[in-house]
N, C-alpha and C positions, 0 to 999 in steps of 0.2 A: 504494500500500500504506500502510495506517496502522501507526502506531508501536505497537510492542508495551509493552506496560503493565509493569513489573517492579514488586513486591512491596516495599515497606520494608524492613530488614533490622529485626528487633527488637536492641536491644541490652540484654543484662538488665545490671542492672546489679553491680560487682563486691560479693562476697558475705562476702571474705578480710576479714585483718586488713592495713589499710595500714602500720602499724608494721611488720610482717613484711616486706612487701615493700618496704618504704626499708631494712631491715637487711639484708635478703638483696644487695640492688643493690651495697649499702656493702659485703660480703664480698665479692661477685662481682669489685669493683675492689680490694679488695684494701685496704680501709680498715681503720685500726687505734685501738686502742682506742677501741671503741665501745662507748658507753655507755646507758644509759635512764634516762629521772629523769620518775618516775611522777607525775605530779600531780594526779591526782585527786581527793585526800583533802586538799588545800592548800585552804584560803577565799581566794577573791578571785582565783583565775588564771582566766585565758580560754581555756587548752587544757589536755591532757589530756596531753601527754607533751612531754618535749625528747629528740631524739636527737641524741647530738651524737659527733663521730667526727674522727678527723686523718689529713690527707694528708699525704707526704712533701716537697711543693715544690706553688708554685702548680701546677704541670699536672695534678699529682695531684688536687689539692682541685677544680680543675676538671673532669675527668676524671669525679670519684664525685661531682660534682651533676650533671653534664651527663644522668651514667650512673641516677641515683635519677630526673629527669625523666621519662628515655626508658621507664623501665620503669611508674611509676603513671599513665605515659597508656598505654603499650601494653597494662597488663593490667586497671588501673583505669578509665581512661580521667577520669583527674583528672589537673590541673596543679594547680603552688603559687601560691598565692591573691599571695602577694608574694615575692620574689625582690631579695637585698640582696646585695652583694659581690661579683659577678662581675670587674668593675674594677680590684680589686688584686691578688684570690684569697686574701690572709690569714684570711678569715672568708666563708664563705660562709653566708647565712642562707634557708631554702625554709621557709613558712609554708604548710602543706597542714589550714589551720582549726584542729584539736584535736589537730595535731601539728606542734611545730617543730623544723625538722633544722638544726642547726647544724654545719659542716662546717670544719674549722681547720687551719692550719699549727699544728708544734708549739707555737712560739715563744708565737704571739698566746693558741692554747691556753692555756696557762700563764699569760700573763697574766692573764688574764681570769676563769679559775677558775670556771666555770659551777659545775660539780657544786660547789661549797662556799659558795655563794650556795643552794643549795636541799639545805643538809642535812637537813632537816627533813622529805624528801620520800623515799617509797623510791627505792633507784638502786643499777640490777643492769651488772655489767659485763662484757660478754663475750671 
């Protein structure tokens, strides 16, 4: 008997907004103050958005990147182009091209002051 021939599967591709679905993942775990800081209208940046959001303890921050992964490949079927932080868990950074998720313990949070580095930029906070 010969082997039966099975069909490609087509996969179209995702149609959504990927901002949406990194902030929904971030709700879903339970991520808190999450923010957007729109960059579009800024000269000279290479993406298009920072989303940035804080976990309670490293397992948390790990937790809601692990949890933002599993979801733009399962419904986008994209991964983050580069991948920083996993190692300590105080900053986690996902690079998905024209969007950067930045993922924080409070602490490092505050240090660092993202959103006050890009006042200049709109920034909606949910």
């Amino acid at each position: 008997m010969g082997k039966r021939k099975v069909a490609a599967k087509s996969v179209e591709p995702f149609k959504g907004d990927i901002a949406e679905l990194i902030i929904q993942a971030l709700m879903e775990k339970k991520g808190e103050d999450i923010t957007i800081i729109n960059l579009k209208k800024i000269n000279h940046v290479y993406f298009d958005k920072f989303i940035i959001c804080s976990g309670t303890s490293r397992t948390h921050v790990e937790t809601l990147s692990d949890y933002v992964q599993e979801v733009t490949k399962r419904e986008a079927n994209i991964r983050p182009a580069f991948l920083e932080g996993m190692m300590n868990g105080e900053w986690v950074l996902l690079d998905y091209f024209d969007i950067i998720v930045h993922i924080f313990q409070p602490e490092t949070r505050n240090f660092y002051r993202l959103e006050s580095l890009w006042n200049d930029a709109e920034i909606k906070h949910l």
